[in-house]
C-alpha positions as CSV (number, residue, x, y, z in Angstrom):
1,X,98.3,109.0,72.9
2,X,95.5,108.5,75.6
3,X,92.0,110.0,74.3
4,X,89.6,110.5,77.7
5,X,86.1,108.8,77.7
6,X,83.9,111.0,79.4
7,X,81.8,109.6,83.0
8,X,78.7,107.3,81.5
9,X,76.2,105.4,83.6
10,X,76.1,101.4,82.5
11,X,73.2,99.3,83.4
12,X,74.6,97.2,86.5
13,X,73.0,95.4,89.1
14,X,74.0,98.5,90.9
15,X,73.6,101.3,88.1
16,X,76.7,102.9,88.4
17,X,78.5,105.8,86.9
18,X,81.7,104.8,85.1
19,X,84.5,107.2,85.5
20,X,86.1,108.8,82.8
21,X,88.4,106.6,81.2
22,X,91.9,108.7,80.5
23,X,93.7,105.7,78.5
24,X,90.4,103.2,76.8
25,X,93.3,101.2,74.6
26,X,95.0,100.1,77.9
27,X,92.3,100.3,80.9
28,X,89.2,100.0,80.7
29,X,85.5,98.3,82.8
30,X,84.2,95.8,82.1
31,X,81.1,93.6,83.6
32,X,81.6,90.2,84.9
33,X,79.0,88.2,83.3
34,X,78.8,85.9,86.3
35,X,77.5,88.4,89.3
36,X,77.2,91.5,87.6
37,X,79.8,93.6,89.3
38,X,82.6,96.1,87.5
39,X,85.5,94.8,86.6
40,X,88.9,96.6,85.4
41,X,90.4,95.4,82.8
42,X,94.6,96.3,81.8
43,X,96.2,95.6,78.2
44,X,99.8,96.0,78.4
45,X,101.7,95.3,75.4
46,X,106.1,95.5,74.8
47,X,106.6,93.1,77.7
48,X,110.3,92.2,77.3
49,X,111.2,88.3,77.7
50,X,113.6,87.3,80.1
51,X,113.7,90.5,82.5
52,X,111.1,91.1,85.6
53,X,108.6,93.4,84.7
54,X,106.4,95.6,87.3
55,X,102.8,97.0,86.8
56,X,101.2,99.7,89.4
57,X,98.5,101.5,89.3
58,X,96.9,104.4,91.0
59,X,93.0,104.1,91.6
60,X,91.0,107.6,93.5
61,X,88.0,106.5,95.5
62,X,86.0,109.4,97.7
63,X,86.6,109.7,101.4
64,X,85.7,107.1,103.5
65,X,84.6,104.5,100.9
66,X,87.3,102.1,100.9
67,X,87.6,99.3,103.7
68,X,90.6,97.4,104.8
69,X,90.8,95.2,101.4
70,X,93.0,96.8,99.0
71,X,91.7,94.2,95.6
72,X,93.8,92.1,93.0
73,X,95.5,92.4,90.4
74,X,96.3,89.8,88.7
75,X,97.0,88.0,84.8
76,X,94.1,86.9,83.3
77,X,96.2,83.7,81.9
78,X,98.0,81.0,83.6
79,X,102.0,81.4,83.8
80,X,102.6,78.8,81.0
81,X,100.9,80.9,78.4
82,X,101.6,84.2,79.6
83,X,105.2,83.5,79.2
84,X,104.2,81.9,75.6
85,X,102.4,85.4,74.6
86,X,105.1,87.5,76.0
87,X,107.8,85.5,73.4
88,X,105.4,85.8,70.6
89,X,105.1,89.7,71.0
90,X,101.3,89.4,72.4
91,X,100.0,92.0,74.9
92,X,99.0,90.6,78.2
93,X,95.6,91.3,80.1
94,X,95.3,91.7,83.8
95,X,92.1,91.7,86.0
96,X,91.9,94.2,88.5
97,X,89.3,93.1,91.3
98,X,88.0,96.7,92.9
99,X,87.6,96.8,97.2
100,X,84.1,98.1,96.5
101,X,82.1,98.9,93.2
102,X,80.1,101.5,94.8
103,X,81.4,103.8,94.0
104,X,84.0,103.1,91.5
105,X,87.4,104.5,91.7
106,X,89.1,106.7,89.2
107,X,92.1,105.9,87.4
108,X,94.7,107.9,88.4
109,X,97.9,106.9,86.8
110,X,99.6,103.3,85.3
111,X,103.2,102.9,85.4
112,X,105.0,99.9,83.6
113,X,108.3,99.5,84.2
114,X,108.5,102.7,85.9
115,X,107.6,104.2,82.8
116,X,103.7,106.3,83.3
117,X,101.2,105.7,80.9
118,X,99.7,108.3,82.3
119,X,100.7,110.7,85.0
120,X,98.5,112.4,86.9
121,X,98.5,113.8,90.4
122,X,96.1,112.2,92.4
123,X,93.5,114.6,93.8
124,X,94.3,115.9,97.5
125,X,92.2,114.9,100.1
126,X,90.5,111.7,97.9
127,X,91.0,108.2,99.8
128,X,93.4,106.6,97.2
129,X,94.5,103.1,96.7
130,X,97.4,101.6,95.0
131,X,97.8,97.8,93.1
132,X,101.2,96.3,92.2
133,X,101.6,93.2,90.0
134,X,105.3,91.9,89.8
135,X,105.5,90.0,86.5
136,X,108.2,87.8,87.1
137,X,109.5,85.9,83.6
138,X,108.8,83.0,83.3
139,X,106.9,82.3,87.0
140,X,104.3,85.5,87.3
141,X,103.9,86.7,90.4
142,X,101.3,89.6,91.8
143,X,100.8,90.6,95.2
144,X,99.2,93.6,96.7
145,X,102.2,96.3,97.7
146,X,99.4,99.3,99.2
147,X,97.4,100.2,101.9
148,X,94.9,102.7,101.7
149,X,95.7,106.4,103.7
150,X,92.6,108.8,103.3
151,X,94.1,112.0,104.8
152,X,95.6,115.0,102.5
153,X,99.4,115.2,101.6
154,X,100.0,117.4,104.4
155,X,99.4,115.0,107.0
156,X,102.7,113.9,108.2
157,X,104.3,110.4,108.2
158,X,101.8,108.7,105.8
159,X,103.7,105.9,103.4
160,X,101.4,104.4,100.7
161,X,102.7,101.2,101.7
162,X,101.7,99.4,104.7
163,X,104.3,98.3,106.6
164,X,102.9,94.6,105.9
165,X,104.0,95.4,102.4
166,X,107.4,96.3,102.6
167,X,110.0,94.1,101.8
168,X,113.6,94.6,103.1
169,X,116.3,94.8,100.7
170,X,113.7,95.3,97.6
171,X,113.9,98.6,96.4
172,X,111.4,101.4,97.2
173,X,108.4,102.1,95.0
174,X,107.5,105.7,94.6
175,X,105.4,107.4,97.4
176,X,107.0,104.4,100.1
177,X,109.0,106.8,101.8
178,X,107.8,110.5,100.3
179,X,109.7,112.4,102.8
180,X,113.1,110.7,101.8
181,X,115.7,113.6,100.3
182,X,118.6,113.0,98.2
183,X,121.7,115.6,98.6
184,X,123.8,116.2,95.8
185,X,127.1,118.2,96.1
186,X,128.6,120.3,93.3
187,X,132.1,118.6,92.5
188,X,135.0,120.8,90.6
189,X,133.0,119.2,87.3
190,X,130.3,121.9,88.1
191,X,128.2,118.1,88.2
192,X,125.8,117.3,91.2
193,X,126.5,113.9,92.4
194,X,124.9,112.0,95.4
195,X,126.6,111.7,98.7
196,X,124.5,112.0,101.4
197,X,120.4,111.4,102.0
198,X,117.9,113.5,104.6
199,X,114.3,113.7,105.7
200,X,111.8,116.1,104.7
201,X,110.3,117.6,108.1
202,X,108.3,120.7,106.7
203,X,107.1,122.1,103.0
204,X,110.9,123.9,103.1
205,X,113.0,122.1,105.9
206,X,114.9,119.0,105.4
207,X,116.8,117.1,108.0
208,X,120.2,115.5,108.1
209,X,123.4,114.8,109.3
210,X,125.9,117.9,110.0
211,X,129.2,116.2,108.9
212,X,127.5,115.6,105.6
213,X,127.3,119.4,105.3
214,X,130.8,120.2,106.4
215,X,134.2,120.3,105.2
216,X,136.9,120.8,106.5
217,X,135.5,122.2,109.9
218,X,133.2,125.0,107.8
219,X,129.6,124.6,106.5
220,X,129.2,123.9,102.8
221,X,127.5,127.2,100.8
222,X,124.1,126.7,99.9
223,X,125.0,126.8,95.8
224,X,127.2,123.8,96.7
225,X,124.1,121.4,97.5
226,X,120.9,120.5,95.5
227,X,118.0,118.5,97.1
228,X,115.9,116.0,95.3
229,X,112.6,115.1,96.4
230,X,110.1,112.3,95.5
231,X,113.1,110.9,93.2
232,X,113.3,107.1,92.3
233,X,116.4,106.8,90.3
234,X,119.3,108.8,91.7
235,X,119.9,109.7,88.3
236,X,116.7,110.9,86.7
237,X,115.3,113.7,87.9
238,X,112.9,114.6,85.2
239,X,109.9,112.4,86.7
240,X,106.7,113.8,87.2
241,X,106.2,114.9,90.6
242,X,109.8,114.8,91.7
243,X,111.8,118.5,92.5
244,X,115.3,119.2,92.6
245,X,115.7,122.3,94.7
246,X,117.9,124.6,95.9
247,X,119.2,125.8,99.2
248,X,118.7,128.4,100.7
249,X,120.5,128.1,104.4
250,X,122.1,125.4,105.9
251,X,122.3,125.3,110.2
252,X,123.9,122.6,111.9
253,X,123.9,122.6,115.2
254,X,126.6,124.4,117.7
255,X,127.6,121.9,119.9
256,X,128.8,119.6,117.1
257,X,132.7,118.8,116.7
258,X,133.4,120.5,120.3
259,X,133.2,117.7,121.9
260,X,135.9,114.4,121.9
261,X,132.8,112.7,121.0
262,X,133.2,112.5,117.5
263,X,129.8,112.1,116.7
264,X,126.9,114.0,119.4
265,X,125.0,116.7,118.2
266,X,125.3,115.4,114.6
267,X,122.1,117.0,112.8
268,X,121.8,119.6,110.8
269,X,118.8,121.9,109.1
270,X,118.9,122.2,105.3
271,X,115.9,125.3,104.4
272,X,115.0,124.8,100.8
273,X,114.9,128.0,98.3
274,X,110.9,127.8,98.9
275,X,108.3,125.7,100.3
276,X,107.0,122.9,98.0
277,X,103.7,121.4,97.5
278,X,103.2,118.5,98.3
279,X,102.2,115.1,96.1
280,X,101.8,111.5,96.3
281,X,105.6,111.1,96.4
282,X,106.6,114.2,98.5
283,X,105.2,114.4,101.9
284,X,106.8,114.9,105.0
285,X,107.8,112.4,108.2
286,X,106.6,113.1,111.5
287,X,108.8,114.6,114.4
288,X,109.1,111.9,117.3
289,X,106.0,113.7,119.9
290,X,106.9,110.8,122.6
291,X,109.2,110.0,125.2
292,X,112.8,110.9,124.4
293,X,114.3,108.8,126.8
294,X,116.1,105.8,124.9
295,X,115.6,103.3,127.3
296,X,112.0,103.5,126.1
297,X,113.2,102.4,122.2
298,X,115.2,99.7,123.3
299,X,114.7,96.5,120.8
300,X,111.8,98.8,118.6
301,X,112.6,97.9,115.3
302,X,113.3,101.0,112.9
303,X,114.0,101.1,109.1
304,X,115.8,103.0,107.2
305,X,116.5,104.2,103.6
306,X,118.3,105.6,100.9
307,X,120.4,105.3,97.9
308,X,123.6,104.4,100.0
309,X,125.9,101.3,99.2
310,X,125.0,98.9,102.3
311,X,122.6,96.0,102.8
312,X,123.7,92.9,101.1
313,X,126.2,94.5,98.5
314,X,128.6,96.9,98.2
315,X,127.9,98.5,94.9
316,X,126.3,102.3,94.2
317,X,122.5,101.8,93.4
318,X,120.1,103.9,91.3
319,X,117.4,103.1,93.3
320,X,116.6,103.4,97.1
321,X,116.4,100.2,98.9
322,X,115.9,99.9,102.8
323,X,117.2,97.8,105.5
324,X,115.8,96.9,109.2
325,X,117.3,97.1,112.5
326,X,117.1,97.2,115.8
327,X,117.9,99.8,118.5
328,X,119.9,98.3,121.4
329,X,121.2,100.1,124.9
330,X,124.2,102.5,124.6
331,X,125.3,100.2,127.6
332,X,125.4,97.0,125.2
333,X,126.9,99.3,122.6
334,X,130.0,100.3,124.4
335,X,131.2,96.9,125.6
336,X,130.6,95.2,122.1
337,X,134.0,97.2,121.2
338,X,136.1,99.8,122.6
339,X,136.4,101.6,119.9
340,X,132.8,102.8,119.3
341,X,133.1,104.6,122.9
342,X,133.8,107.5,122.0
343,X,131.5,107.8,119.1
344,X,128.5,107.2,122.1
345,X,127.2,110.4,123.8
346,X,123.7,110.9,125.7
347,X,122.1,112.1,122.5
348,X,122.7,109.3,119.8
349,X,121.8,105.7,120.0
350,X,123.3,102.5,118.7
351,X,121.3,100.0,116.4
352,X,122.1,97.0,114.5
353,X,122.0,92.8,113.9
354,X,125.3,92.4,113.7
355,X,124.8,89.7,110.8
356,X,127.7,91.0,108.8
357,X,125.7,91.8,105.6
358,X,122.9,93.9,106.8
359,X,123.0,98.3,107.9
360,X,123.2,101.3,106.4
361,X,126.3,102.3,105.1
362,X,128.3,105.1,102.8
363,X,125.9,107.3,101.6
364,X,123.0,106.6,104.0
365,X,124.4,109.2,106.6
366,X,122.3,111.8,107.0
367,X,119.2,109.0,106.6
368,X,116.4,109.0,108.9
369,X,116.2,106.3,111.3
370,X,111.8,105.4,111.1
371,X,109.4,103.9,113.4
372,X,105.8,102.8,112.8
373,X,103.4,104.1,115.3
374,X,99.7,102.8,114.5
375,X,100.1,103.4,110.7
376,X,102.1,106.8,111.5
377,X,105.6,106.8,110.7
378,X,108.2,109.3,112.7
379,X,112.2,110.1,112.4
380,X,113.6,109.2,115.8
381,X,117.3,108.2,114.7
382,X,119.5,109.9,112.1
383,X,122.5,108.2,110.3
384,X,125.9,109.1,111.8
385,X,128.8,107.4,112.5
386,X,129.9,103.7,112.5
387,X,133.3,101.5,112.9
388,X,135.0,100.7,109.7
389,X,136.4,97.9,108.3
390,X,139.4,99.3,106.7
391,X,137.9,100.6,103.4
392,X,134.3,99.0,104.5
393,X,131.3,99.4,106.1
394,X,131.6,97.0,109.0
395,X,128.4,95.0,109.3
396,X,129.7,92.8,112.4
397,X,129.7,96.3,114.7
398,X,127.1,98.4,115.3
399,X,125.6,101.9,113.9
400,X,125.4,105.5,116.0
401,X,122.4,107.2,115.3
402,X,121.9,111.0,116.3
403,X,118.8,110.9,118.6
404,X,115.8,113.5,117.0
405,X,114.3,112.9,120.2
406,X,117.0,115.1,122.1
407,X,117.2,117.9,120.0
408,X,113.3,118.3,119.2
409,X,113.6,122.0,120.9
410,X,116.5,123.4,118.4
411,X,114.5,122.0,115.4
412,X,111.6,123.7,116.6
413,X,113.5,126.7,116.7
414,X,114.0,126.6,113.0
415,X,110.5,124.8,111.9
416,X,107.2,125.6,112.7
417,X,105.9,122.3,113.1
């Protein structure tokens, strides 16, 4: 159990306070005899051999203290004998090299393995910074994952990881995509499975895809769905700062299914039973405020993610994982095959590589399609409709994508953002 140390002052070359310690037996400062300057230090102990381990933790600086250098993390032992200390049961050290020392960040939280050593929620409106060590067994690896956003949880489209950081296919470390939503249906069980993903647009308004919340030509009840937020594993839902909540209306959009384009006005409004605060892994994704002309988007690069069954397998995943792609004109779209024509109307988009092993696929409809904007990150594409290959996803054809961008006045109708 962690006993807190209470905020002392050492004698440094730069008389600091040191923060209150909430776990001593596994962090802790230390000086570095050679230039005088704090030092964390991390004992982690249980490290299983032969599996890849991860390490992250959650540092709180002040406002405006923190430049564009994140720190290190990093063993305090060479590969060789961290592998030989891990096989003999030994707990391993890590060095964590602070972006500045005056002041000294907080600790926040430590999570091995997913598993938090401590949880806290990290304080609103506090510049906060976050380190990530992969230990790899038996070739140790650590890399930064974080960048460093300094504005409260209600500012929209914020990821804690830069987009420097993220790595396609890898899956998603908490508070990467904070406005991603899983949907979960009741089946005749009475159990909630997964089948569907969304975006989280305001404290109690989450977007997605209408066919995902309709059957046979009628919109699902509310007590049919659940919506996770901030969740990790599709399966646990008990972590802190994650909420599974309930539904309280679900609008999809008139002009869908009257059309013979199978797939236009595809987007739908879930309201939740309340609004939700927000936290480190819940936050919500901007509304596109530019152009809506998709002649503008043409070869931007978007991402997308969720807990569906696409990228470079075909098997269900606990975690999220995200893929990259690129929007293309609806011109290029419709003569790469016939049969995607009528799937095209003048308010989706097409988007893809066409590499045969890379795109969203069953359960990502519904998914927000993302772009980067100067660190800012905004829904312009939803998940909707793609050619099959028989009972597959086909990776060789391209994706249809419900254009935000087109229908930013009915949201607004809803929302109030």
């Amino acid at each position: 159990m962690c006993e807190s140390i209470n905020s002392f002052l050492i004698k440094t070359s730069h008389n600091q306070f040191i923060p209150s310690i909430p776990c001593p037996q596994i962090f802790g400062y230390v000086t570095n005899s050679r230039n005088g300057d704090i030092e964390g230090r991390i004992n982690i102990s249980n490290i299983e051999d032969g599996r890849e381990n991860s390490l992250w933790i959650k540092l709180s600086y002040p406002p405006n203290t923190i430049n564009n250098n994140p720190g290190t993390i990093n063993p305090t032992k060479s590969n060789k004998n961290i592998l030989k200390d891990i096989q003999n049961g030994k707990a391993i050290i890590y060095r964590v090299i602070f972006p500045t020392v005056n002041p000294l960040p907080t600790l926040q939280e430590i999570i091995f393995n997913d598993q938090p050593n401590r949880s806290t929620q990290l304080l609103q409106n506090n510049g906060h910074i976050s380190l990530s060590a992969k230990i790899d067994d038996p070739e140790p690896e650590s890399r930064i994952e974080i960048s460093v956003p300094a504005e409260g949880y209600e500012t929209c489209g914020k990821s804690l990881s830069s987009i420097h950081s993220i790595l396609i296919g890898e899956n998603i470390k908490p508070g990467t995509w904070p406005w991603l939503a899983a949907l979960f249906m009741k089946g005749r069980t009475n159990k909630f499975d997964y089948f569907c993903g969304g975006s989280l647009i305001a404290p109690k308004a989450v977007l997605t895809a209408a066919h995902c919340v309709v059957q046979n030509e009628s919109v699902r009840k509310p007590e049919q769905l659940l919506i996770g937020l901030g969740l990790l594993e599709i399966d646990n839902w008990n972590y802190p700062n994650t909420i599974i909540a309930n539904v309280y209306n679900i609008i999809i959009h008139s002009d869908f299914g009257l059309t013979n384009r199978m797939y236009d006005a595809d987007i739908a409004l879930i309201t939740l039973d309340k609004s939700y605060s927000y936290n480190y892994r819940i936050r919500p994704i901007c509304l596109w405020n530019r152009s809506n002309d998709e002649n503008e988007i043409i070869n931007e690069k978007g991402f997308i993610a969720g807990w569906g069954v696409g990228g470079i397998n075909f098997n269900n995943i606990r975690l999220p994982n995200m893929i990259q792609t690129e929007i293309i004109s609806n011109d290029k779209c419709r003569k790469s095959n016939i049969g995607i024509t009528n799937l095209i109307s003048n308010r989706n988009f097409c988007a893809g590589y066409l590499n045969g092993h890379d795109g969203p696929c069953k359960g990502d409809s519904g998914n927000g399609l993302m772009i980067e904007k100067n660190g800012t990150w905004y829904i312009r594409g939803i998940v909707s409709g793609a050619l099959t290959d028989k009972i597959k996803c086909d990776f060789n054809e391209y994706v249809v994508y419900t254009d935000v961008a087109k229908f930013r006045r009915w949201i607004r109708a809803y929302v109030d953002i």
